[in-house]
C-alpha positions as CSV (number, residue, x, y, z in Angstrom):
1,X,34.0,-184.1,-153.7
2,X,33.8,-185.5,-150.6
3,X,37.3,-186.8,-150.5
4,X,39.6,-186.8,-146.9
5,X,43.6,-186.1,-147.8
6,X,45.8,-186.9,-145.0
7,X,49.1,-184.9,-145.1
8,X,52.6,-184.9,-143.7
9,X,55.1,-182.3,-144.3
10,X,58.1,-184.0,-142.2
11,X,60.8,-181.3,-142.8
12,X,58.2,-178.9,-140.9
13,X,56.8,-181.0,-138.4
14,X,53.2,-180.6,-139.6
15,X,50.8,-183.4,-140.4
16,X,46.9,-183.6,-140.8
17,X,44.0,-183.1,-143.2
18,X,42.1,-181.9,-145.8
19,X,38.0,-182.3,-146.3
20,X,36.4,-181.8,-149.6
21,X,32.7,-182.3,-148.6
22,X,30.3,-181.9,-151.5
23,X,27.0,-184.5,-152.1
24,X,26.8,-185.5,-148.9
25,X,26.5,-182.6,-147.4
26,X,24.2,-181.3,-149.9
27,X,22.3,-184.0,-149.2
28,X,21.9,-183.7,-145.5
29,X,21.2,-180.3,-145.6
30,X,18.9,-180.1,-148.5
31,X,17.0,-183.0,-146.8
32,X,16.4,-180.6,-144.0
33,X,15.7,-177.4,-145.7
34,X,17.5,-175.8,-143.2
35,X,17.6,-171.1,-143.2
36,X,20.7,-170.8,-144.5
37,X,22.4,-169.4,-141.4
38,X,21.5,-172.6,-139.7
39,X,22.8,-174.8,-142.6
40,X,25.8,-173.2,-142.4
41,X,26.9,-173.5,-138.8
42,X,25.5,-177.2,-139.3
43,X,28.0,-177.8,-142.5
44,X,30.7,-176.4,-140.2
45,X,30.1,-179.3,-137.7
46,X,29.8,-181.6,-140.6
47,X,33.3,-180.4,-141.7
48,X,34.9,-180.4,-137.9
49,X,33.7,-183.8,-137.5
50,X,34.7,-185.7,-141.3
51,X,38.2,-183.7,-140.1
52,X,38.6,-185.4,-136.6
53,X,36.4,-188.6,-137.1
54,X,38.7,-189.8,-140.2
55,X,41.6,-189.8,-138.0
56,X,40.1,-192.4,-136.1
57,X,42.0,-196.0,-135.9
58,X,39.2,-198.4,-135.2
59,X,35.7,-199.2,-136.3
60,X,33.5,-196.6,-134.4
61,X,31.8,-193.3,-134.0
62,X,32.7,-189.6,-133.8
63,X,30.5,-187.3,-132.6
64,X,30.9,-183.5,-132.4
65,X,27.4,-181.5,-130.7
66,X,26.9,-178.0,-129.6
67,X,24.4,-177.5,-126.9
68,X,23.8,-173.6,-126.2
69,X,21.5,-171.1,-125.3
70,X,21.4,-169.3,-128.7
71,X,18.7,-169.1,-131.2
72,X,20.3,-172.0,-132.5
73,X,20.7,-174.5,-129.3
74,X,21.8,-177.7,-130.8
75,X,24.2,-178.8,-133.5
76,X,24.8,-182.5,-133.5
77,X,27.3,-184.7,-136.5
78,X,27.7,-188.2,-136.6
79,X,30.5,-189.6,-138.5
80,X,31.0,-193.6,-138.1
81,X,34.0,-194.9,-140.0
82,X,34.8,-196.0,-142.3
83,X,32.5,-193.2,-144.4
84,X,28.8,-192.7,-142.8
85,X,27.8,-189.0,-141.7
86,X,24.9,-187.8,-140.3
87,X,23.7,-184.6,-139.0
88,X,21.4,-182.6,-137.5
89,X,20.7,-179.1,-136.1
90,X,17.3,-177.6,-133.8
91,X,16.8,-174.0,-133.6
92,X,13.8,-171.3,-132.9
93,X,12.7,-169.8,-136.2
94,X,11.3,-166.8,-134.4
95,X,14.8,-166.1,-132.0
96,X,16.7,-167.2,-135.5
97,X,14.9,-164.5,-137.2
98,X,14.9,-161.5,-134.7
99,X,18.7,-162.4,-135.0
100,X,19.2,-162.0,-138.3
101,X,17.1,-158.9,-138.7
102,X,19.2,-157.2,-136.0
103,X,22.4,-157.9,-137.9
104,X,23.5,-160.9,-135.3
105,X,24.0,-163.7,-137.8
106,X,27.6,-164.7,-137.2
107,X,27.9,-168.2,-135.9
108,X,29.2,-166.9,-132.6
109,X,26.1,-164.7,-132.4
110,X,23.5,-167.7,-133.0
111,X,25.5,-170.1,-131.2
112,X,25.1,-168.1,-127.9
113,X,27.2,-169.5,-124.5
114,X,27.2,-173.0,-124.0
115,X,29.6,-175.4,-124.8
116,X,31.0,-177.9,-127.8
117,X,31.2,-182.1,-126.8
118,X,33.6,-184.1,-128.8
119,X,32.7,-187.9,-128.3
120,X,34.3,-191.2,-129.6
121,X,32.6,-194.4,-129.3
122,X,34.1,-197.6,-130.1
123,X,31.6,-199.5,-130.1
124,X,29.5,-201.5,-127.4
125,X,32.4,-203.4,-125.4
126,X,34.4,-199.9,-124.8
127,X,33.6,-196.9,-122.6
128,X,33.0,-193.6,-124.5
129,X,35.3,-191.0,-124.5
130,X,34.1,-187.2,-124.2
131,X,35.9,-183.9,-124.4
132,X,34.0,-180.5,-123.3
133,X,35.1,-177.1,-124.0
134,X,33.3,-173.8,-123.7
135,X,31.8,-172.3,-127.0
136,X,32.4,-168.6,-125.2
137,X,31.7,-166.7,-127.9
138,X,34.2,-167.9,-130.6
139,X,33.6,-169.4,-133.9
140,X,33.8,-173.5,-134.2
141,X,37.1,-173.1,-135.8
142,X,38.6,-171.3,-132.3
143,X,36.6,-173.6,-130.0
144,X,38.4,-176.1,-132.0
145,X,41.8,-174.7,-131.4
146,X,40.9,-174.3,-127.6
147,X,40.1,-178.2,-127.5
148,X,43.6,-179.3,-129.0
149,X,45.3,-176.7,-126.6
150,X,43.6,-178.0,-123.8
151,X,43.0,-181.6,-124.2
152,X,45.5,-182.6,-126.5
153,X,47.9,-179.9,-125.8
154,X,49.1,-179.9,-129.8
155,X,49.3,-177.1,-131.2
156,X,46.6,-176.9,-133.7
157,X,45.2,-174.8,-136.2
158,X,41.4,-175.8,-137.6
159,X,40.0,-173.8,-140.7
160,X,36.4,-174.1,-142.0
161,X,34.9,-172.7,-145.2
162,X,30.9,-173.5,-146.4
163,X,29.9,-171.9,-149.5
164,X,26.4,-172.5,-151.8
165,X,27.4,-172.9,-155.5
166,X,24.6,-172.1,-157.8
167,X,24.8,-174.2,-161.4
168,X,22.8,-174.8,-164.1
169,X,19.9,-177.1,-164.2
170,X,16.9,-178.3,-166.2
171,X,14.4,-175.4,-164.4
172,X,16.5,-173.2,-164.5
173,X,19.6,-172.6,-161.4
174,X,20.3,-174.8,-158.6
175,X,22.2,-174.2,-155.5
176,X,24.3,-177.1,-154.1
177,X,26.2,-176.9,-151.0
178,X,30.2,-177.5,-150.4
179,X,32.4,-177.3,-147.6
180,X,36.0,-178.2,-147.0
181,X,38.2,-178.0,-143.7
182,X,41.9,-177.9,-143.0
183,X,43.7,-179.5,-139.8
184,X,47.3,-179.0,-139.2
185,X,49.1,-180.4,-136.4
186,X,52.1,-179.0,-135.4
187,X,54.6,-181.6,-134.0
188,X,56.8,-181.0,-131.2
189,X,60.3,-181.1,-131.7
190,X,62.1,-184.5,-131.0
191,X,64.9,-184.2,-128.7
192,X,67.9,-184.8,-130.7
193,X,67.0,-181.4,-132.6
194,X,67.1,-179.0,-129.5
């Protein structure tokens, strides 16, 4: 748990990462006591943000934030190397609930239009760097994709997964939450293969 794996497969032209995210998160968002539709979308950002912010080569911060006009408007993860994450999320319990009771739970659906800022800070003698792309009604892992196409123009393909796992305990069952994320690159070819 909460372990970062980079990977390169050179024969394919494919490098990235792996995110095992287990205690942390469950801290974070047990902290909060978050709905659970809400703590979901936030341990997606989580995830996005351990996958992007470890790939950083300096001492600094990452920050991935939503801001929309959905029943959930704000989504916000810190991650400052070498291994601090925080994260946070604001929503309106009543819109939150009229959603969910009218079968509009996906992430998309809560999220609403507005868009997704990814922001790296090295520190206090640098400028900040900040991408924007439009959350228009995709999941994170899509806006994701559209980011890499756009600003990095690499191909990319981002996959997240958040799941509750109920165990055993002392009173009885207890639910702990885990995530993990996959980022694969895909390298363009050098010259002297075309």
């Amino acid at each position: 748990d909460d372990h970062v794996v980079p990977y390169e497969v050179g024969p394919l032209d494919v490098r990235g990462r792996i995110v095992q995210l287990g205690p942390t998160l469950d801290a974070i968002l047990s902290r909060h006591n978050y709905p659970e539709p809400v703590a979901r979308l936030l341990a997606e950002v989580a995830v996005l943000t351990v996958l992007l912010g470890t790939a950083l080569k300096f001492e600094g911060k990452f920050i991935v934030q939503t801001r929309s006009d959905g029943p959930v408007d704000m989504l916000v993860a810190d991650f400052a190397s070498p291994r601090a994450l925080r994260a946070y999320a604001r929503f309106d319990q009543a819109r939150l609930d009229a959603a969910v009771a009218a079968g509009k739970a996906r992430p998309e659906e809560l999220l609403g239009h507005g868009v997704l800022a990814l922001t790296i800070d090295q520190g206090p003698h640098t400028q900040r760097y900040q991408g924007v792309v439009q959350l228009d009604g995709a999941s994170l892992e899509e806006v994701a994709r559209v980011y890499f196409r756009q600003s990095e123009q690499i191909p990319t393909d981002v996959r997240l997964a958040v799941a509750k796992q109920v165990m055993p305990g002392p009173d009885g069952r207890r639910e702990r939450w885990r995530a993990g994320g996959l980022l694969a690159q895909f390298l363009p070819e050098a010259p002297e293969r075309l």
